[in-house]
N, C-alpha and C positions, 0 to 999 in steps of 0.2 A: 670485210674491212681488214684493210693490213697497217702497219706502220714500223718504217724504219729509222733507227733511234743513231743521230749521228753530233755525237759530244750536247751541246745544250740545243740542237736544233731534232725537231717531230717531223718528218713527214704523214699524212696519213693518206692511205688510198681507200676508196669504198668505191661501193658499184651500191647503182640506187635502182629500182625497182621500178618503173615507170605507169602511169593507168593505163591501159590499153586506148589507143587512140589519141593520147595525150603525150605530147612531143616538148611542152614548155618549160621551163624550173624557172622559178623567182628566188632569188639568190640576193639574201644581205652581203657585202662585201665588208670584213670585219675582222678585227683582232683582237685577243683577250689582253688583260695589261700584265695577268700575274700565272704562275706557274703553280700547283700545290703537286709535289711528288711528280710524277708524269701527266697529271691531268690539267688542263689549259682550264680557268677558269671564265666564267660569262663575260662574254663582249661588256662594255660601255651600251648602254640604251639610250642616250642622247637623240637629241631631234639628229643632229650632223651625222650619227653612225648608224639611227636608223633609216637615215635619209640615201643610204648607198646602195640602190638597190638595182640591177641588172636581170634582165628577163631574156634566156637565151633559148633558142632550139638546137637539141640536143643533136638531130639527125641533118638540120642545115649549118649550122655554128653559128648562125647570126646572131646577135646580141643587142638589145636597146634597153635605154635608159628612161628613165620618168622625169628626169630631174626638168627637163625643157618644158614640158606641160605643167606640169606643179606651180614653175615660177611663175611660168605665165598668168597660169591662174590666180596664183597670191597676188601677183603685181594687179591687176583686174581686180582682185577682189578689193585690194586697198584703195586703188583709185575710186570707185563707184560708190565707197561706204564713206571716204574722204567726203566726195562733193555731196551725195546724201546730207550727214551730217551737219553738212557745214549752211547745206541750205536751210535745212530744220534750224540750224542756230542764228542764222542768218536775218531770217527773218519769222521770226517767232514774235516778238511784240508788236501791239498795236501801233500804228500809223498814222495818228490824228487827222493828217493832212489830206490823206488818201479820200474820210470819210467813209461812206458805203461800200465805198469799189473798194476797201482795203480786206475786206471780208471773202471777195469773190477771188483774189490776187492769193490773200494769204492761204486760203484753199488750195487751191491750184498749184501752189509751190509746195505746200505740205504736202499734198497728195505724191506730187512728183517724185521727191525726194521720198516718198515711201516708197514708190515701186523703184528708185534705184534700190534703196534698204533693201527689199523684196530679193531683188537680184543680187546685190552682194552678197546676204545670207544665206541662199540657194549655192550659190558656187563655195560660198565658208565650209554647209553642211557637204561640198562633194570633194572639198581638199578633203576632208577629216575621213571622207574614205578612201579614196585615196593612198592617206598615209598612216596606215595597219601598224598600231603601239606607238606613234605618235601624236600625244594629246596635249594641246593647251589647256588646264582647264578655267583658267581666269576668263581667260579670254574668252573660249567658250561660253560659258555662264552668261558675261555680261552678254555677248551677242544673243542670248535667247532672251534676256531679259530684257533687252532695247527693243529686240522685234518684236517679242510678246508686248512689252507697252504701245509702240509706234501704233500697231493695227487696234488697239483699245481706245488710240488719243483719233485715229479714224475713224474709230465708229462713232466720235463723239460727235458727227457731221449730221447724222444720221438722229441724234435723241437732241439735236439743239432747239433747245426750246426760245420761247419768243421773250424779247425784253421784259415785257409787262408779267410775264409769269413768275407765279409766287416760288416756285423751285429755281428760278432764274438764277439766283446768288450758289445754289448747290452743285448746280452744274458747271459753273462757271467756275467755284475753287477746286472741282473734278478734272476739270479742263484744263488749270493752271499748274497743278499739281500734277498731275500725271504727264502734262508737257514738258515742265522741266526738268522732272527726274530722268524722263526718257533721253533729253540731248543731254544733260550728266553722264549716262552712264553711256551713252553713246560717244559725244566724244571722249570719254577716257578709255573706251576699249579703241579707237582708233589710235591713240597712244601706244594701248598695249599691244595693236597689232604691229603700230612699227618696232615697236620693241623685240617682238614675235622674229621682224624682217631681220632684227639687229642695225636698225637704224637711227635708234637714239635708247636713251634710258626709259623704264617702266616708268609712267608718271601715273597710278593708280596709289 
């Protein structure tokens, strides 16, 4: 490593060492804000300055970016948790009118809107790898907590018991209870996901 020192500006040169067989570098593109003596201090960590990331071949010079896939996927992942959510909130109460059939309906929607859940959180967990030192953690949390609830308020399909049974009323504030905390904290992490986007204010 060399460097040439010209009034308040550093160049520095280095030669990097490479694995054998291994041609790639991933390269934050970054600048420190403050100077101590001749030594440049730590870049900014921000999602935006860790988000500058370029992957080049050393021996072909080609170079590509992430940024195209990442959006994509954030945009995807927002939309599918959006209408997820919104169906669980949608229709979550009972339906007088429906009658019987509103049992087999509200199922069928709930489930639905789980396996979008299912899917929006699978692409959430593959942003976060993805994006190595950049972490939500609000936003995370509530998403494992919506989806750990969502599949508990499904299995409640599964232990429902029959009107006339004496645990009837237990299951039933089980069932109440665990539904609506689940679209709580679900739609407020889709808030804080657009928040996440920079498309409106935190509303948590």
């Amino acid at each position: 490593m060399a460097t040439i020192h010209n009034s308040a500006t550093v160049q520095i040169y280095a030669t990097v060492k490479l694995v054998p067989n291994k041609t790639k570098i991933h390269h934050v593109w970054n600048r420190g804000l403050y100077v101590q003596g001749y030594s440049p201090t730590i870049h900014p960590t921000t999602s935006n300055d860790l988000s500058s990331i370029t992957t080049f071949d050393v021996l072909s010079g080609s170079a590509a970016t992430q940024h195209n896939n990442i959006n994509i996927l954030k945009l995807v992942h927002g939309i599918i948790n959006a209408i997820s959510w919104g169906l669980t909130a949608r229709y979550l109460r009972h339906i007088q009118a429906l009658g019987p059939t509103w049992f087999y309906v509200h199922s069928g929607i709930q489930l639905s809107a789980f396996f979008l859940g299912t899917v929006g959180f699978a692409i959430g967990i593959r942003l976060g790898e993805m994006s190595p030192g950049v972490t939500y953690g609000f936003h995370r949390k509530l998403g494992f907590a919506a989806f750990c609830l969502g599949a508990l308020q499904t299995l409640a399909l599964l232990f429902r018991l029959k009107t006339t049974h004496k645990f009837r009323k237990y299951w039933k504030s089980y069932h109440h209870f665990v539904g609506y905390t689940c679209v709580v904290l679900g739609v407020v992490n889709v808030f804080q996901g657009f928040e996440v986007m920079g498309e409106s204010m935190s509303y948590a």
